[in-house]
N, C-alpha and C positions, 0 to 999 in steps of 0.2 A: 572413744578409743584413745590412749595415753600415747602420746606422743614417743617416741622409739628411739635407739641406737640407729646409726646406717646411714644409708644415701636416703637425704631428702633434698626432692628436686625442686626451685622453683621455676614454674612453669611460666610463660608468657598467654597474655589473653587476644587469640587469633580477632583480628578484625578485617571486617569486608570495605572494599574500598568507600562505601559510604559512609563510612567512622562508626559503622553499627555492629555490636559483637556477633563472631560467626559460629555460633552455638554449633554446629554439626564439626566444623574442624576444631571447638575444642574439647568436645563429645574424643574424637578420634586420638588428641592429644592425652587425657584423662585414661581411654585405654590402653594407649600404651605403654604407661608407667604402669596400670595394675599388669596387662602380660608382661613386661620385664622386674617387675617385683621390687618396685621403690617401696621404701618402706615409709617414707614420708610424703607429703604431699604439698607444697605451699601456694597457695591460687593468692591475686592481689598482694602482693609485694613491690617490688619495684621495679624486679623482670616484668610485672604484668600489669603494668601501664594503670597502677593504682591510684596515682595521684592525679591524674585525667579522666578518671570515670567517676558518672553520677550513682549516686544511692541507687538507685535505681538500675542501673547495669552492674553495680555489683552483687546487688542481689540476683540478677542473672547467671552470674557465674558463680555462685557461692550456691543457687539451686540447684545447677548442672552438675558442679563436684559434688554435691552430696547427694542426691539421684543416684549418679553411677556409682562412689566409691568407698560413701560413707560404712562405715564396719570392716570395710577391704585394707583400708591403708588410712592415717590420722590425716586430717586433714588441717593442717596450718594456713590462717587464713590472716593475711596482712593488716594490719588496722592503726598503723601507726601513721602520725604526722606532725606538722607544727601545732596546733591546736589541741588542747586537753580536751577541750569539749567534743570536739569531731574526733577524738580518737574514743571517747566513752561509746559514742554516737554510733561509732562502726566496727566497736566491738560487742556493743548489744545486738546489733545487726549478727554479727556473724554468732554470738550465741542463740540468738531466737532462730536464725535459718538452719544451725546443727553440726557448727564448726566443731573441732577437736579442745582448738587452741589458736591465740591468735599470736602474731611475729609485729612485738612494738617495736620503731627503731627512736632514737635518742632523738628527742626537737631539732631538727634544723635549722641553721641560720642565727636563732636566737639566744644562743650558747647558754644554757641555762647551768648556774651551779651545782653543785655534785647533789646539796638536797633538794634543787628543784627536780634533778634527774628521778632521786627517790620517790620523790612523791608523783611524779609523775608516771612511775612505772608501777607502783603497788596500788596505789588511786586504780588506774586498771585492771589490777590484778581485785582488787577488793567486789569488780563486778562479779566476779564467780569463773572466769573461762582461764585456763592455764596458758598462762601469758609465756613465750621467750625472745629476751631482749635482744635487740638487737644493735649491737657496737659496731659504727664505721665512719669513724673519725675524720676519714678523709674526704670523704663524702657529704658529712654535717656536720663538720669544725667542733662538734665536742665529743668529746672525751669521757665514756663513763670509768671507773675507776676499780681496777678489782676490789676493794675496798669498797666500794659503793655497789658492786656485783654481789658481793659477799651482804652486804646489809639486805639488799633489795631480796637475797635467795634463801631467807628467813622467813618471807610470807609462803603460807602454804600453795597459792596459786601460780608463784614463780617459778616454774622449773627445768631453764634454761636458757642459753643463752648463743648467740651467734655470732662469733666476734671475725672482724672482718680489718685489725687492726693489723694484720702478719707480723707480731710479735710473740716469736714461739716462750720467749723469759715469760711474759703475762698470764699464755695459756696455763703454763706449769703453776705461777703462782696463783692465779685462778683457783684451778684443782686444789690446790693446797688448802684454802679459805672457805670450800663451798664443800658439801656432802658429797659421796659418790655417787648418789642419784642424780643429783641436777646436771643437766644435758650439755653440753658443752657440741656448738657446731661449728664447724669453720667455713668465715662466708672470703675466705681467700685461701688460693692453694698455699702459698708459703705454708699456713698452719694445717696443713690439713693430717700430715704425717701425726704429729706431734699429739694430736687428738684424739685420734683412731688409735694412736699406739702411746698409750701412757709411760 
């Protein structure tokens, strides 16, 4: 299912006080974005305590959303990190389990320049799953570039993007450099206006 216009929510991944995932509260969480009618879905992101869970509990939670809600709502499945190999690694994951599309965010820490950004966001994209990237500078000290947004939304499996920079000038020139199609989401309210309402 192609990822959508609208509210996509991401979700956190309920844990039981023994540090082990509480599949029944997030069974309960999972239903009630499909009754309030999200039209997106993002499990394993950074809301959902991605970057502390093993292979193996993410595939727990990557079973559970696609269980309940696969064909209901697309499901965006987090697979981004500092490591290219561990981001290929947990994006074949979430295409073999029956993700929609997976949300890569820009390497942290390790400020990679504009075309390691490139390569390292169509490299994933070249696995096959509709990748959208994800910008937040503040967060991982680099900085992808509309300009390098605009390169990256050339391959056919890239088709959108989350920017989380609240620079409404960027959103617009975004737009400007990239097709109508490709998704544009705002991962901070500043831009959220500006998004929604071209």
């Amino acid at each position: 299912m192609p990822m959508q216009q609208g509210s996509s929510c991401a979700i956190i991944t309920p844990m039981l006080d023994s540090g082990k995932i509480d599949i029944p509260s997030l069974r309960n969480l999972l239903k009630y974005h499909l009754d309030a009618g999200t039209d997106n879905l993002c499990i394993l992101g950074t809301t959902g305590e991605a970057s502390v869970l093993t292979m193996d509990e993410r595939a727990q939670v990557i079973t559970t959303a696609v269980d309940m809600v696969k064909g209901k709502m697309p499901i965006l499945c987090g697979t981004g990190t500092i490591n290219p190999e561990h981001v290929k690694e947990m994006t074949q994951q979430a295409i073999d389990l029956g993700c929609d599309a997976s949300l890569v965010v820009t390497p942290y820490y390790v400020k990679p320049p504009q075309r390691g950004l490139i390569k390292h966001f169509t490299e994933t994209a070249d696995l096959g799953l509709p990748v959208i990237m994800y910008n937040i500078p503040g967060r991982t000290k680099v900085d992808l570039t509309p300009q390098s947004t605009a390169i990256c939304a050339e391959h056919p499996n890239i088709v959108g993007l989350k920017d989380a920079t609240g620079d409404l000038d960027r959103v617009k020139e975004i737009r400007s450099l990239v097709s109508d199609d490709f998704l544009l989401y705002s991962g901070i309210l500043m831009t959220l206006k500006i998004i929604i309402i071209p």
